[in-house]
C-alpha positions as CSV (number, residue, x, y, z in Angstrom):
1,X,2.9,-19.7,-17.4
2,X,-0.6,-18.6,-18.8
3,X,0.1,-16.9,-22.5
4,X,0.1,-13.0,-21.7
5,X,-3.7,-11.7,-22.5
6,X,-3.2,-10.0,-25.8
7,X,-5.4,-6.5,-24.6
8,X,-2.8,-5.7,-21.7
9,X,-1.1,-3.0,-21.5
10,X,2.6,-3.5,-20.1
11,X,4.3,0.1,-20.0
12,X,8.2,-0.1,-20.0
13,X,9.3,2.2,-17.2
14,X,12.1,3.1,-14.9
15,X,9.8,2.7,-11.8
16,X,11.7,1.3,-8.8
17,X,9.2,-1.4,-8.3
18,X,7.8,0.2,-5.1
19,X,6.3,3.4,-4.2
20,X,3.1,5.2,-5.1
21,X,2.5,5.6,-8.9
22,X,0.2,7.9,-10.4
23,X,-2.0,7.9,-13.7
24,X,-3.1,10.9,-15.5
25,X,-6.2,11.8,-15.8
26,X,-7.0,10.4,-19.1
27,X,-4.8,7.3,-18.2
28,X,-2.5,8.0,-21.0
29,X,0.4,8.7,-18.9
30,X,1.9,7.1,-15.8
31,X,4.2,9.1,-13.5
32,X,6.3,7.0,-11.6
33,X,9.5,7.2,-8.4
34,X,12.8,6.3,-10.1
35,X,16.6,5.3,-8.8
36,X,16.8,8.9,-10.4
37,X,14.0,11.3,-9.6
38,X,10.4,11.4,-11.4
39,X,9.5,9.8,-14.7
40,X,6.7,10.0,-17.0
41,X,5.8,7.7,-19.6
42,X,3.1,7.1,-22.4
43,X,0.9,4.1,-22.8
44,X,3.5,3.2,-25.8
45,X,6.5,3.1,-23.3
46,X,7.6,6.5,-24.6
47,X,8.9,8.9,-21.9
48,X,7.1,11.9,-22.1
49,X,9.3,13.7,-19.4
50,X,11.9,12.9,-16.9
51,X,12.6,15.2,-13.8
52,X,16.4,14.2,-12.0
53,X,16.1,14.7,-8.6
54,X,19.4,13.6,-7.6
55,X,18.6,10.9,-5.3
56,X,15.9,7.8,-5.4
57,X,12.1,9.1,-5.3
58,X,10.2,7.0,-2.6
59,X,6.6,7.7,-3.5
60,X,4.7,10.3,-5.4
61,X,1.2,12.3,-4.3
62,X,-0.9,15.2,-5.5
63,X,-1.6,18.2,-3.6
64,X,-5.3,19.3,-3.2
65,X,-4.7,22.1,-6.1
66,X,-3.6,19.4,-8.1
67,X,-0.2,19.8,-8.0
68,X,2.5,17.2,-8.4
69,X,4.4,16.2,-5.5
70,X,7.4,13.8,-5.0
71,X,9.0,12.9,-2.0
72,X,13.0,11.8,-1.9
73,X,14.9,10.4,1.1
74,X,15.6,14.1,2.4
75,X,13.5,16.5,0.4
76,X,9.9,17.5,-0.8
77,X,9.6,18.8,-4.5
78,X,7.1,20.6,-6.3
79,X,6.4,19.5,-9.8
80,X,5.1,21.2,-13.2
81,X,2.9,19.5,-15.9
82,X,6.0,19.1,-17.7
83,X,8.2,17.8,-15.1
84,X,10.2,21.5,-14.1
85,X,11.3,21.5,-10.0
86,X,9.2,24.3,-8.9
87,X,10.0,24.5,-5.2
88,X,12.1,21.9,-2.9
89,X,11.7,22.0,1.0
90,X,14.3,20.0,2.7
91,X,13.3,17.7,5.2
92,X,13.7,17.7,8.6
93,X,14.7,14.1,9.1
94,X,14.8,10.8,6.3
95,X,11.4,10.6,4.3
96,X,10.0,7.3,4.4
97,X,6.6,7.1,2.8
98,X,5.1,9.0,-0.4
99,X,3.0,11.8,0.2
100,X,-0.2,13.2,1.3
101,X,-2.4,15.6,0.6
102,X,-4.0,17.6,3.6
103,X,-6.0,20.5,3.8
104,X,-4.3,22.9,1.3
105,X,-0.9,21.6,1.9
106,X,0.9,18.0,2.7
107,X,1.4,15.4,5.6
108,X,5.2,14.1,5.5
109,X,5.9,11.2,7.0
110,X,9.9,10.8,7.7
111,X,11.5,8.0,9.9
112,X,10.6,9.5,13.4
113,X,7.9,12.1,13.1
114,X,4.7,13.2,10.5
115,X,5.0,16.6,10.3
116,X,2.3,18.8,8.3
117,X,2.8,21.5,6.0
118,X,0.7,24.4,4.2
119,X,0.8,25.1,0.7
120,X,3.8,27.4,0.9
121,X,5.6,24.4,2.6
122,X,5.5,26.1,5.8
123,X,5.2,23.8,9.1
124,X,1.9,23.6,10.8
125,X,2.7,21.3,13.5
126,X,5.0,18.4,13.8
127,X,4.3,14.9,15.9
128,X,7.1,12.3,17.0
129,X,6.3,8.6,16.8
130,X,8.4,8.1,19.7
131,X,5.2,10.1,21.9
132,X,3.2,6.6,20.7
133,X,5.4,3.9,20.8
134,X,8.9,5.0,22.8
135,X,12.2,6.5,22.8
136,X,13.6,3.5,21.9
137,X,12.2,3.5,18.1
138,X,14.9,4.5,15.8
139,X,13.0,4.0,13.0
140,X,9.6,3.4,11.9
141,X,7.4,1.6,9.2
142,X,4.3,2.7,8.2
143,X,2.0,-0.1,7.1
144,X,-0.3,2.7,5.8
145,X,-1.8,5.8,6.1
146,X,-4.6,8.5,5.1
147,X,-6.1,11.5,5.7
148,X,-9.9,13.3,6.1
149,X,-10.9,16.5,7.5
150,X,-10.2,15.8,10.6
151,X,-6.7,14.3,11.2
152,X,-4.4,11.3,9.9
153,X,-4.4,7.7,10.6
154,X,-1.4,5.9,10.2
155,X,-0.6,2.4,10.9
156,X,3.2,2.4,12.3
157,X,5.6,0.2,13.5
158,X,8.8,-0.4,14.5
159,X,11.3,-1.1,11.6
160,X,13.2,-3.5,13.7
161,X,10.6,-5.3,15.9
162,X,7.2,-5.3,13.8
163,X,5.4,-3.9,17.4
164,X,3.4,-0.7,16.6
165,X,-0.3,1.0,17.3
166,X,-2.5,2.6,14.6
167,X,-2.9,6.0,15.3
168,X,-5.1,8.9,14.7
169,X,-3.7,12.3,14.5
170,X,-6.3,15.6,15.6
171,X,-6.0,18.8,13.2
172,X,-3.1,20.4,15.5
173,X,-1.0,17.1,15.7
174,X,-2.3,15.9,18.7
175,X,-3.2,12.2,19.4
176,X,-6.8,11.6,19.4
177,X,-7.0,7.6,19.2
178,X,-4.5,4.7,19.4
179,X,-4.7,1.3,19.5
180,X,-2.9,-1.1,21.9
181,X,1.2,-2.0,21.0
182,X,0.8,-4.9,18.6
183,X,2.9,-6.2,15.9
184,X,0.2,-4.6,13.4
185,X,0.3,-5.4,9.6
186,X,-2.6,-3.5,7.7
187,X,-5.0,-1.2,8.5
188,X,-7.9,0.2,6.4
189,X,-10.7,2.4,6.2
190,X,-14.2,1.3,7.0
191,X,-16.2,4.3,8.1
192,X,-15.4,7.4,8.8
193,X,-14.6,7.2,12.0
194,X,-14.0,3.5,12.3
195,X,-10.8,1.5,11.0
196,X,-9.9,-2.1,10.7
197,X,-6.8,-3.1,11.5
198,X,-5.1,-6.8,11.5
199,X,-2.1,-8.1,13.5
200,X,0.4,-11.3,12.5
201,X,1.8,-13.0,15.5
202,X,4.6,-16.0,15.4
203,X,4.2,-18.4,15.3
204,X,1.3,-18.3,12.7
205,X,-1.6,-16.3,14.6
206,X,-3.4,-13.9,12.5
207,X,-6.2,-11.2,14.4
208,X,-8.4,-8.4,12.8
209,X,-10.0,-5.8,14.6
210,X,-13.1,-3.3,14.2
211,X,-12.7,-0.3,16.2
212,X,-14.4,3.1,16.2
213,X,-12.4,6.3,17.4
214,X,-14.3,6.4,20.6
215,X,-12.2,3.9,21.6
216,X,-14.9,1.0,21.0
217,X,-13.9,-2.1,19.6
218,X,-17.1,-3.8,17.4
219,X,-16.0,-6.9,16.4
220,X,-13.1,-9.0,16.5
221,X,-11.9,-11.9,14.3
222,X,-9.4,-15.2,14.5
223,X,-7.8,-14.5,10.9
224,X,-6.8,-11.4,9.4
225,X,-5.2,-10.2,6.3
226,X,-5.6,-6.5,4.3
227,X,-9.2,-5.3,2.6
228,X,-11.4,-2.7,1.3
229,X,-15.1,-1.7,2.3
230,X,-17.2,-2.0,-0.8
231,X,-20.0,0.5,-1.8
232,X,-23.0,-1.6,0.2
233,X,-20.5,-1.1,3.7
234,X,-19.5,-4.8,3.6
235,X,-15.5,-5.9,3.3
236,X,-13.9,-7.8,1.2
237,X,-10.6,-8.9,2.5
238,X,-7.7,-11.2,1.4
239,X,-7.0,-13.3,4.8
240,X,-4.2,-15.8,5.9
241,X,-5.3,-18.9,7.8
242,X,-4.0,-19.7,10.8
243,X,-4.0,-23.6,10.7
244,X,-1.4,-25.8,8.9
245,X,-1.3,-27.3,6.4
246,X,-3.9,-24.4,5.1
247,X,-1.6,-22.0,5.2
248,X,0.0,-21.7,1.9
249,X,-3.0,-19.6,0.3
250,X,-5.1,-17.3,1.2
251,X,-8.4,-16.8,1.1
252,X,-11.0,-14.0,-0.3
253,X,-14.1,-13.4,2.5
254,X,-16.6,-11.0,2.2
255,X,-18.1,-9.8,5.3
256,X,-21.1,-8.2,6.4
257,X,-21.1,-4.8,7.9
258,X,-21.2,-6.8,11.3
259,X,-18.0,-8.6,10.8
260,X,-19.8,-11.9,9.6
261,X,-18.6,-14.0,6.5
262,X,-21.0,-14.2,4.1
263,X,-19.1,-16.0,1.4
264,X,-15.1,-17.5,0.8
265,X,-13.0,-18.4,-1.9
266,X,-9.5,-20.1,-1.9
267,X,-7.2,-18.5,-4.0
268,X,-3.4,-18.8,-4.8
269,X,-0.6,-17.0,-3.0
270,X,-0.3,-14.2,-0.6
271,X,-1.2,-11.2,-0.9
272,X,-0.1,-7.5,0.2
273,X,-2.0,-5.2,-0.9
274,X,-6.0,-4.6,-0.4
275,X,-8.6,-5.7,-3.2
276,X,-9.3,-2.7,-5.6
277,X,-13.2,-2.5,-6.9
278,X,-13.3,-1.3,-11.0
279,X,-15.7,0.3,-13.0
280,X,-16.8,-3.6,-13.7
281,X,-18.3,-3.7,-10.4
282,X,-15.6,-6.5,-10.3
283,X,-12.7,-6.8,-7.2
284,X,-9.2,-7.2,-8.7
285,X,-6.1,-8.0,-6.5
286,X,-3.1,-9.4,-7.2
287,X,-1.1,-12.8,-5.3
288,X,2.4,-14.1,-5.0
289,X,4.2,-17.4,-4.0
290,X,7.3,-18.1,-4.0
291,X,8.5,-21.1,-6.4
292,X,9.6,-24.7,-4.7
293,X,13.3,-24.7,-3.0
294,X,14.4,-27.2,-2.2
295,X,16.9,-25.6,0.2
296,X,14.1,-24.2,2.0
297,X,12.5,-24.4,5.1
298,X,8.5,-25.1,5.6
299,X,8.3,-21.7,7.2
300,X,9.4,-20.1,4.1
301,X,6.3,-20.6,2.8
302,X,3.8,-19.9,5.6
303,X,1.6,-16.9,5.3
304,X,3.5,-14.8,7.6
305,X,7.1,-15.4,5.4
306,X,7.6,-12.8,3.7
307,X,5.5,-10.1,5.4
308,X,4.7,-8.1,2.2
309,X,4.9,-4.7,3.8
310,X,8.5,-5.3,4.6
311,X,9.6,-6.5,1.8
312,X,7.7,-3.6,-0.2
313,X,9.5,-0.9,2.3
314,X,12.6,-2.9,1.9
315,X,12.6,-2.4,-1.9
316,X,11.1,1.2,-2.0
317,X,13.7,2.7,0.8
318,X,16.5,0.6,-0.9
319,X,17.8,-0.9,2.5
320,X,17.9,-4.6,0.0
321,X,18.1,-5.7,-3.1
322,X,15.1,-7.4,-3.6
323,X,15.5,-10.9,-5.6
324,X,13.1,-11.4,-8.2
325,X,12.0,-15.4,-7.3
326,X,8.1,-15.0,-6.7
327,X,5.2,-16.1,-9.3
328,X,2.6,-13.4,-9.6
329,X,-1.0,-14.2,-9.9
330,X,-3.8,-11.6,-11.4
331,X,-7.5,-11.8,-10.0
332,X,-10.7,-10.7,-11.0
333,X,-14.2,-12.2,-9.5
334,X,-17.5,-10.5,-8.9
335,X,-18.6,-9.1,-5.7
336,X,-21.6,-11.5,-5.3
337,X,-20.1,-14.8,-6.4
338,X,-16.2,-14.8,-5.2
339,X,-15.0,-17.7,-7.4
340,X,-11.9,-15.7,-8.5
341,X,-10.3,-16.1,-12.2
342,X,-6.8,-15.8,-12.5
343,X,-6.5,-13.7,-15.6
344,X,-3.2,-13.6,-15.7
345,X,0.7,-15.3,-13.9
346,X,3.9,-14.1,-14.6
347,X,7.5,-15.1,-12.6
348,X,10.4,-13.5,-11.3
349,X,8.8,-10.8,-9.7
350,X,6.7,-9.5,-7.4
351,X,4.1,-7.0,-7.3
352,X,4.9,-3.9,-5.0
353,X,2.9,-1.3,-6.0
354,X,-0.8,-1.7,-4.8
355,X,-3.4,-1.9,-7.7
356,X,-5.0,1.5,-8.8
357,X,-9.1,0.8,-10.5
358,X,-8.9,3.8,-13.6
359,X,-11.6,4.1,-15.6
360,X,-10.6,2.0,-18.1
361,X,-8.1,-0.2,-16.8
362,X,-6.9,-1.5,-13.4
363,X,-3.0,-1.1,-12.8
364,X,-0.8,-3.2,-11.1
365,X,3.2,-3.0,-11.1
366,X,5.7,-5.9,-11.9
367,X,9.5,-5.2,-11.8
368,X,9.5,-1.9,-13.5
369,X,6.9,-2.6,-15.6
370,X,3.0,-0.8,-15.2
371,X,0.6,-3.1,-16.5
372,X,-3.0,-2.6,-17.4
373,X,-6.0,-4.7,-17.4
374,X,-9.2,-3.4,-19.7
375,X,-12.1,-3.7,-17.4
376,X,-14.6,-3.1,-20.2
């Protein structure tokens, strides 16, 4: 393993490995979701506050006024500067995704509906998943979501079957776009009113997607994998390849706003969450592969094996002990010439949390650890 870059920051938390984290604005402080409630910590690994909510915290959010906001498996809390409860509104049904801020209040995303609240945690209207993808869904994943103005989009599939739609959610709840049933695994924002979204079909068939909200789709590709639109409208994304034996790494491909590749670079690993652009004008993302067994199968190391959004949901809901057997590989490379640097690997581990670009560092998660990379 590459010697550990002497200007990293590695902050010692109790983070459950999975979840939304948050920095302060002055990235001095990371908040993070615990076994135990809420947890903030200094960038010398000194707990500045803890709050104990009395059950696992699955994700953490900010409210539009600022205020902190952390989601359990059955509750939404309120919470002061300094860590005090403030307010708690149970939850109608089990809370599976951190939350989001909305207009003045939240969007809650539980198992089997989103439902929205105002800022005195009063419902505004609540949506079932089963109006979008069938009585028969008992429980459901979201691959991601956001807001704007006008609604929510949410990628969401079925827990048990990986078949889902990406949706888009009208002010009053009401379905304004979905795509077609698909075993979708990422979708991201492009424009405002146009998404990309990527499916993974077994055996080893990857798609990706362009559509607008008017129902429109603008370009489709034979690969697909999870990205971000940079400031110029182009993508970058991190794609699986479909053809053996290619499939054990991934690839970085920038695209032009019409969906055609204007440069590639091989990397190592998988990835699971989209490329983050820093204050370097720089995209860094983050890989893993799991280390040669021998007991093994081939399959267990395709592209598709582990899906990183289910093992990420896995860990964050605690429905598995996740075992800590993957290398991790750090990334940085410049927009216009994509031959990637791996600027740092670690083991036993893998990277849940998706990368956040601060102003002076970009954060990733490993184990319970937050670490930083200087971008200056």
């Amino acid at each position: 393993m590459a010697e550990e870059p002497h200007d990293l920051l590695r902050i010692r938390t109790d983070y459950i490995g999975a979840g939304r984290y948050l920095l302060s604005e002055d990235e001095a402080t990371v908040i993070v979701n615990t076994d135990y409630g809420v947890q903030a910590v200094d960038r010398s690994s000194h707990e500045r506050w803890q709050s104990d909510l009395g059950e696992r915290c699955l994700g953490l959010g900010r409210r539009s006024d600022g205020r902190l906001i952390a989601h359990t498996l059955h509750a939404v809390y309120e919470i002061a500067d300094d860590g005090e409860v403030v307010r708690v509104n149970p939850a109608a049904g089990e809370i599976a995704y951190s939350p989001l801020a909305w207009q003045d209040g939240l969007v809650v995303i539980t198992l089997r509906h989103v439902v929205a609240l105002d800022a005195d945690g009063k419902t505004r209207w609540t949506f079932a998943f089963a109006d979008a993808l069938g009585e028969s869904v008992r429980a459901v994943m979201i691959v991601n979501a956001w807001t704007t103005e006008d609604g929510v989009f949410l990628g969401a599939v079925d827990y048990n079957t990986g078949i889902g739609r990406v949706i888009f959610l009208g002010t009053e709840g009401e379905i304004g776009w979905q795509s077609e049933v698909a075993p979708i695994t990422d979708v991201f924002p492009v424009d405002d009113d146009e998404i990309v979204y990527t499916l993974s079909q077994f055996p080893l068939r990857f798609e990706t997607h362009r559509m607008g909200l008017d129902g429109r789709k603008r370009w489709s590709l034979d690969y697909g994998g999870t990205g971000v639109m940079l400031p110029d409208r182009r993508i970058a994304m991190l794609v699986g390849n479909n053809e053996s034996p290619k499939w054990d790494d991934w690839e970085l491909r920038v695209l032009n706003h019409g969906g055609v590749r204007e440069s590639s670079a091989k990397l190592k690993g998988h990835f699971g969450h989209a490329p983050v652009l820093a204050t370097d004008d720089a995209l860094w993302f983050v890989g893993f592969f799991k280390p040669f067994d021998p007991t093994a199968t081939r399959l267990d190391y395709t592209s598709l094996t582990p899906l990183p959004r289910f093992l990420s949901f896995d860990h964050q809901m605690g429905h598995k002990a996740q075992p800590h057997q993957y290398l991790v590989y750090y990334f940085r490379t410049a927009v216009d010439d994509p031959v990637p640097t791996t600027v740092f690997e670690d083991r036993d581990s893998i990277a849940f949390g998706p990368p956040v670009a601060g102003a002076e560092y970009v954060w990733f998660s490993h184990n319970r650890d937050v670490i930083g990379f200087p971008t200056g």
